[in-house]
VOPAGU-2260 file (C-alpha; in pm, 1 decimal, decimal comma):
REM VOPAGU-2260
SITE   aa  ch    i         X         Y         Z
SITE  UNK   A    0   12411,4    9581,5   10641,9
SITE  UNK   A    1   12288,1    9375,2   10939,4
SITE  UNK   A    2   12067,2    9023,9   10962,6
SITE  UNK   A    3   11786,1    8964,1   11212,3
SITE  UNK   A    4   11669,8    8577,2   11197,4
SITE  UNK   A    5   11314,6    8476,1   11325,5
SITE  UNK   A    6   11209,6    8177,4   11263,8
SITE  UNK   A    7   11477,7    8065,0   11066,7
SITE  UNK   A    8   11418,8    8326,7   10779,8
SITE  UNK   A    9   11661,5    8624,4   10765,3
SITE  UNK   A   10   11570,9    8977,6   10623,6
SITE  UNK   A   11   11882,6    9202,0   10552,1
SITE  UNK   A   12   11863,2    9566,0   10682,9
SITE  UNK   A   13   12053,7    9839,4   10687,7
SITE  UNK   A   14   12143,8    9918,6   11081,6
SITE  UNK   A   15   11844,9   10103,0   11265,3
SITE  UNK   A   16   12110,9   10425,5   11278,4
SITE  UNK   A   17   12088,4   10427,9   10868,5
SITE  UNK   A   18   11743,3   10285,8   10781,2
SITE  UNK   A   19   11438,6   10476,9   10704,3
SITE  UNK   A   20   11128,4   10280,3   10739,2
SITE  UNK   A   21   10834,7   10342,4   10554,3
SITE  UNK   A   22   10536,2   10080,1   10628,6
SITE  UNK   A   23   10210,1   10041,3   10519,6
SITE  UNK   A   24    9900,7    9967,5   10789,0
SITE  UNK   A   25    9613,6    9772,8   10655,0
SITE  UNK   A   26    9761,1    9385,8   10596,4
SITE  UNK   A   27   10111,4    9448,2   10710,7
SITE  UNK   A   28   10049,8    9591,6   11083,8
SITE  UNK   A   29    9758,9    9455,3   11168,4
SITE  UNK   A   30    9522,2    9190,2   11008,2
SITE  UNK   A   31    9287,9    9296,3   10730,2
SITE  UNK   A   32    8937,2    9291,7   10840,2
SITE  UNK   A   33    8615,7    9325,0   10673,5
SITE  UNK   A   34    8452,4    9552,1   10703,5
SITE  UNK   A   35    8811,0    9731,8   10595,7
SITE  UNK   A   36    8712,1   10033,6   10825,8
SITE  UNK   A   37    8704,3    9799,1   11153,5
SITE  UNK   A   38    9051,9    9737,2   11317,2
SITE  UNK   A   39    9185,1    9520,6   11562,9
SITE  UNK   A   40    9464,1    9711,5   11686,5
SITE  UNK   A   41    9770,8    9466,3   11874,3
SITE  UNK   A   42    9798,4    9545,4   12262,4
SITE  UNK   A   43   10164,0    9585,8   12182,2
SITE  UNK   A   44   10153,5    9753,3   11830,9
SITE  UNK   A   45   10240,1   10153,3   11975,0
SITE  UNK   A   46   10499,2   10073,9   12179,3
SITE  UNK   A   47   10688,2    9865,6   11907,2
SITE  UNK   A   48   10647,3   10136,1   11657,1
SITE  UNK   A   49   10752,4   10476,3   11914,6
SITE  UNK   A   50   11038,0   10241,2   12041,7
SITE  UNK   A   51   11092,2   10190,5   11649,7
SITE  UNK   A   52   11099,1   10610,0   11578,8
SITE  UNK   A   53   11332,7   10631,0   11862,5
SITE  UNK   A   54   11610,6   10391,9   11734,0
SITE  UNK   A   55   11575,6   10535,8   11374,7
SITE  UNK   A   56   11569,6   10895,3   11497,3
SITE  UNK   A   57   11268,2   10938,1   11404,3
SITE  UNK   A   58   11293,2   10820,0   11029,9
SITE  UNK   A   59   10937,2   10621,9   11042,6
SITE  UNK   A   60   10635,4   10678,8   10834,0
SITE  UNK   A   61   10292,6   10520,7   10791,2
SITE  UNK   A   62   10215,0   10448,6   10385,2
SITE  UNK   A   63    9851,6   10367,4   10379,2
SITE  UNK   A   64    9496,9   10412,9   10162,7
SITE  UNK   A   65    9347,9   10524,8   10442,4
SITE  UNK   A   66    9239,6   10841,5   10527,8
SITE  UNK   A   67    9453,7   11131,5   10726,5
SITE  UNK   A   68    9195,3   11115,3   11001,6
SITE  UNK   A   69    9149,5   10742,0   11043,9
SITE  UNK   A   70    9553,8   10715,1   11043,8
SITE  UNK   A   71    9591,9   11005,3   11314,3
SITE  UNK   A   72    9258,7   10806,8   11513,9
SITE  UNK   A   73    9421,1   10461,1   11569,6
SITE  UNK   A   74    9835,9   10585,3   11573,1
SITE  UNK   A   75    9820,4   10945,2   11687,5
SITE  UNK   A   76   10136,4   11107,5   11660,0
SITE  UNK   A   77   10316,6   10748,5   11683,3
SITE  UNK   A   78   10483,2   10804,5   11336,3
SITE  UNK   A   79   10687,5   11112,1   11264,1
SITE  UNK   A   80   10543,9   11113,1   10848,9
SITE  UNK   A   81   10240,1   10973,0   10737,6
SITE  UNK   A   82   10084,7   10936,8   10376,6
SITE  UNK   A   83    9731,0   10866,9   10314,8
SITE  UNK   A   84    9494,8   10830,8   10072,0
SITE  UNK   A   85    9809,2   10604,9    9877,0
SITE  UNK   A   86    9995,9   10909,0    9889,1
SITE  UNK   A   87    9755,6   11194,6    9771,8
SITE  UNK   A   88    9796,5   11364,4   10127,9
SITE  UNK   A   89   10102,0   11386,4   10322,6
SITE  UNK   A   90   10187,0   11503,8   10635,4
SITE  UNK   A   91   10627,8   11515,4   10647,7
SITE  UNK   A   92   10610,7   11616,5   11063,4
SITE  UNK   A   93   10403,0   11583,4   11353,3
SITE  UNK   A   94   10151,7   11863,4   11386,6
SITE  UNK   A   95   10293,9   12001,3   10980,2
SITE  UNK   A   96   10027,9   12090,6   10735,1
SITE  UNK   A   97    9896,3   11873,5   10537,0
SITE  UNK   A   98   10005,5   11853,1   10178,5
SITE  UNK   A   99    9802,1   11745,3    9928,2
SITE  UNK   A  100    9887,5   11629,3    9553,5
SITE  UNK   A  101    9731,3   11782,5    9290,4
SITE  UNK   A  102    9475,5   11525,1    9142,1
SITE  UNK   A  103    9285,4   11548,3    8753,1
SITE  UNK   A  104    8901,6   11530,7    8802,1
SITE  UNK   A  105    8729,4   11218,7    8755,5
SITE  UNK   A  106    8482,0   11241,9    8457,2
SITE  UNK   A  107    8155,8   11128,9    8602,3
SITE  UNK   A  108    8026,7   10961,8    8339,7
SITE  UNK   A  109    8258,2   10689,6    8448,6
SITE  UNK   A  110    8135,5   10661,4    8797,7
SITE  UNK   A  111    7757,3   10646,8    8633,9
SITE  UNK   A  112    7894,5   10396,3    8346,7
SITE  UNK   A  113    8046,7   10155,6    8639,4
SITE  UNK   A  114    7746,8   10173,0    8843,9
SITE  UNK   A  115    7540,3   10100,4    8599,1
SITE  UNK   A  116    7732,9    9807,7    8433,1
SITE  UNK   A  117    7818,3    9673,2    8839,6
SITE  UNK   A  118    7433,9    9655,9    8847,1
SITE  UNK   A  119    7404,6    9370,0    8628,2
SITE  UNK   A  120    7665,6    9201,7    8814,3
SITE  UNK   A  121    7571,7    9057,0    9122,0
SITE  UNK   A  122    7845,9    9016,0    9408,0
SITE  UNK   A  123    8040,9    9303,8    9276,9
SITE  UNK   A  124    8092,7    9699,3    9433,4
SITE  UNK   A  125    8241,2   10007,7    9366,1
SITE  UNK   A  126    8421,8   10164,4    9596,9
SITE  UNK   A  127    8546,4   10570,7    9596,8
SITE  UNK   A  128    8858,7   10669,8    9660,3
SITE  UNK   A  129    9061,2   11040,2    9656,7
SITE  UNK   A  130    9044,9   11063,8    9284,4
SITE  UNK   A  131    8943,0   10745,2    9165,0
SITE  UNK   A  132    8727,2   10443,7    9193,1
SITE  UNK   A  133    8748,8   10044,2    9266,8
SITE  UNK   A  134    8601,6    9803,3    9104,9
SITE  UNK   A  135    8543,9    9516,1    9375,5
SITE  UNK   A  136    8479,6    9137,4    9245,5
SITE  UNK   A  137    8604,4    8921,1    9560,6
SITE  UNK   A  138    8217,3    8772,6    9538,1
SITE  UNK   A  139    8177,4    8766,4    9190,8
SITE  UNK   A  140    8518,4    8621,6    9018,5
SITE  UNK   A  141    8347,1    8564,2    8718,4
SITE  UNK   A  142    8301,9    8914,9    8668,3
SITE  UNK   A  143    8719,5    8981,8    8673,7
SITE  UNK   A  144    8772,4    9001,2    8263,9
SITE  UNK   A  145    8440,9    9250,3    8205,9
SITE  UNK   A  146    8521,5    9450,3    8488,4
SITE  UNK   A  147    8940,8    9481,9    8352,1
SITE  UNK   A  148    8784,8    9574,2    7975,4
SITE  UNK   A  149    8514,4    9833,0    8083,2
SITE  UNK   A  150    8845,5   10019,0    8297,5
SITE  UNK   A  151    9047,1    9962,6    8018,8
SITE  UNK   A  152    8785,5   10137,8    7782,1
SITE  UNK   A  153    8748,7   10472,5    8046,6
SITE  UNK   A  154    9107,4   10463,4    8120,9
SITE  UNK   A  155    9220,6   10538,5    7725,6
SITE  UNK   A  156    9010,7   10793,2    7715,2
SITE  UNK   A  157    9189,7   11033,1    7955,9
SITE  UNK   A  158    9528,0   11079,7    7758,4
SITE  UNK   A  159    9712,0   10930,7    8032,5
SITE  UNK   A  160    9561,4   11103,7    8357,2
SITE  UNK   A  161    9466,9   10741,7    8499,7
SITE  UNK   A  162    9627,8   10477,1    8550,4
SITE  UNK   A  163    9407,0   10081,7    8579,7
SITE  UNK   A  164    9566,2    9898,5    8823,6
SITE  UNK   A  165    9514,2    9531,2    8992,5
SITE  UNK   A  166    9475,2    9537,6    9344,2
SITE  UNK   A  167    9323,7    9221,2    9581,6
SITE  UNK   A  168    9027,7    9067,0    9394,6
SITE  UNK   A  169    8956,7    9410,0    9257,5
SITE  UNK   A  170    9056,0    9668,8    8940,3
SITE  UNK   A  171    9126,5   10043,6    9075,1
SITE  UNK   A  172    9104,4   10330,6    8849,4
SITE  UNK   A  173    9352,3   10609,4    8993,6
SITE  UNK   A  174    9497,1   10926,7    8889,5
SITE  UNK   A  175    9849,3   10830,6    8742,4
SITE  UNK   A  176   10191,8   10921,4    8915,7
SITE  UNK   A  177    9984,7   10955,3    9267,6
SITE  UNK   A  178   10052,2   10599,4    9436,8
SITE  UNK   A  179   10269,2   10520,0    9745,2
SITE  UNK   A  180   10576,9   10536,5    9539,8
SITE  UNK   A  181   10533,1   10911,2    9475,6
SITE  UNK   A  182   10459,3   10891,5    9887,9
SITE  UNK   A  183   10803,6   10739,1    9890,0
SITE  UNK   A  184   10980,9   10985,7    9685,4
SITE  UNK   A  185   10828,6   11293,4    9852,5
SITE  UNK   A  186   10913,7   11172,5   10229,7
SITE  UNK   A  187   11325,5   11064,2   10143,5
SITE  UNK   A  188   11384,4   11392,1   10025,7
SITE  UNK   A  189   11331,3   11545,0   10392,7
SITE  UNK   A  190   11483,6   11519,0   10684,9
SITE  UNK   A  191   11503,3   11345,6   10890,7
SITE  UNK   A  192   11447,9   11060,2   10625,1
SITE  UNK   A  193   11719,7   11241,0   10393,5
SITE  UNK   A  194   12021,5   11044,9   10287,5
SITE  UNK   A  195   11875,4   10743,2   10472,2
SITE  UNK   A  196   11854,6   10400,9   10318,6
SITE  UNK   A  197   11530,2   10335,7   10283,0
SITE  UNK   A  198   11296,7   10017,2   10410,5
SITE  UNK   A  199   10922,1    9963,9   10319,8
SITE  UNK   A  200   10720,1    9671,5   10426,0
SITE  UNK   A  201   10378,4    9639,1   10265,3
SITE  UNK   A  202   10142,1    9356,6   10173,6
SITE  UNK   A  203    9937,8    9391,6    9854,0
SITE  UNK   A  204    9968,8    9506,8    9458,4
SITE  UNK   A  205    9921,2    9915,0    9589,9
SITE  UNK   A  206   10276,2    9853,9    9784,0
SITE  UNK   A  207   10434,4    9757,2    9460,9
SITE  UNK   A  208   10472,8   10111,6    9344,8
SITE  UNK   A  209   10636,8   10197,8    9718,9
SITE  UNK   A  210   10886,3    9879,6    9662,5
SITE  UNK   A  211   10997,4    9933,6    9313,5
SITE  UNK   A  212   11029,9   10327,1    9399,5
SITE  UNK   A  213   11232,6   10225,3    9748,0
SITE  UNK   A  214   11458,3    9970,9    9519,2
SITE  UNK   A  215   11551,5   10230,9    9270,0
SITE  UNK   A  216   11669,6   10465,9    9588,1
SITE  UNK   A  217   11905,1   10215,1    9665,0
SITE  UNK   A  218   11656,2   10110,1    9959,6
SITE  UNK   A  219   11502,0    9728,1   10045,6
SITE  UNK   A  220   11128,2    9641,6    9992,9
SITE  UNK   A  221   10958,1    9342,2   10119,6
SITE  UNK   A  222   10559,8    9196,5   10140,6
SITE  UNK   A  223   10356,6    9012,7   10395,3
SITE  UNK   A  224   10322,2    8719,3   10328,5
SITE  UNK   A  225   10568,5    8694,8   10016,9
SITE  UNK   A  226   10852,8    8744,1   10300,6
SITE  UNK   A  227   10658,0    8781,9   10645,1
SITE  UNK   A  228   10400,0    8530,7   10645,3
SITE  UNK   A  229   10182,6    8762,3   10888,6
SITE  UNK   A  230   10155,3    9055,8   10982,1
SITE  UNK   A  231   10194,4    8920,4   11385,8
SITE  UNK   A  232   10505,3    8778,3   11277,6
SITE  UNK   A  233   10605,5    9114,3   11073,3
SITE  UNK   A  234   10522,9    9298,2   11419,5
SITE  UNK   A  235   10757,3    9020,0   11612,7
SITE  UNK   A  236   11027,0    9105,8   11387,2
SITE  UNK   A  237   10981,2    9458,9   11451,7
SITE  UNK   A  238   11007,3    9411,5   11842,6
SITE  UNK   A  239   11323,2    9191,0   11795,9
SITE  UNK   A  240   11519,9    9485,3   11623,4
SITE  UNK   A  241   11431,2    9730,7   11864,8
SITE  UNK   A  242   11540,5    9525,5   12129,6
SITE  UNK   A  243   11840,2    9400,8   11995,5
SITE  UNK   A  244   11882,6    9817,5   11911,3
């Protein structure tokens, strides 16, 4: 293991010739906007992460709920694996099909039973995602324990299928087992991530699955801003091991 120290706090790694490093986008490499499909993507933020692929042979991967399409839009062929969608489509190469995990179907009475009961809610949303939903109360807080019931309620009625998890001022319903730990799993178990010590860096309660899963492969898992305040001091970091590399 090797330390880096910036700004007097010190993150151990395994040395850029070991480590695999799987990061997430939105809120840990760049700064989450709103509307959450608008970026502002760092002058510098490329560079940092092809000179990163180079000194890890190649053992970086993007993590991210994002789409396939909007990942390959702002970071091209930057990183050599990407998961989107938190890990329901993977992509283990450049140019390599796209693999895509096998998802239960979302009863629609759900969707219908949501919008209806988010329509007597003012300041709340729902918002779709590859095989599931999110329940959004960031303008309604009030709403938080009615919202986590009602999920609770559609959740126990699909023998285990879905999972209800808590994400940032929100509830997401989501098929279980698919989350960015499974991304996690699938990616270390080719190479040239194989037999690698894996690193992930994410920022919000959908990283926890990636963390927990990178722990129990003997790998290190940290969160902006639990242990990088910001994502612009995350990126700093980055630069500093590649040039120290």
């Amino acid at each position: 293991m090797r330390f880096s120290d910036i700004g007097h706090t010190r993150f151990p790694i395994p040395s850029l010739t070991e480590a695999a490093f799987l990061i997430d986008f939105d809120g840990t490499l760049v700064e989450t906007m709103r509307p959450v499909d608008d970026v502002d993507m760092p002058t510098d933020l490329l560079d940092i992460l092809k000179h990163l692929r180079a000194a890890c042979h190649d053992a970086l991967a993007i993590i991210s709920r994002r789409s396939m399409e909007s990942l390959d839009q702002l970071l091209g062929e930057v990183p050599f694996a990407v998961a989107a969608d938190r890990g329901a489509a993977i992509r283990h190469h450049p140019g390599g099909n796209i693999e895509y995990a096998a998802l239960p179907t979302l009863p629609r009475h759900w969707l219908a039973r949501a919008r209806d009961l988010l329509g007597t809610l003012p300041g709340t949303r729902l918002e779709r995602t590859v095989g599931g939903f999110v329940l959004h109360y960031r303008a309604a807080p009030e709403a938080m324990n009615v919202l986590k019931i009602a999920a609770q309620g559609w959740v126990s009625e699909s023998a285990g299928e879905f999972s209800l998890r808590p994400a940032h001022m929100a509830w997401e319903i989501r098929p279980a087992g698919i989350d960015k730990g499974y991304a996690v799993s699938q990616i270390m178990q080719r190479p040239p991530f194989l037999n690698r010590i894996p690193v992930y860096i994410g920022h919000d309660h959908a990283d926890e699955d990636g963390v927990q899963t990178t722990r129990r492969l003997g790998g290190i898992g940290y969160r902006v801003p639990v242990d990088f305040p910001t994502p612009a001091f995350f990126r700093h970091w980055l630069a500093s091991l590649v040039k120290e590399a």
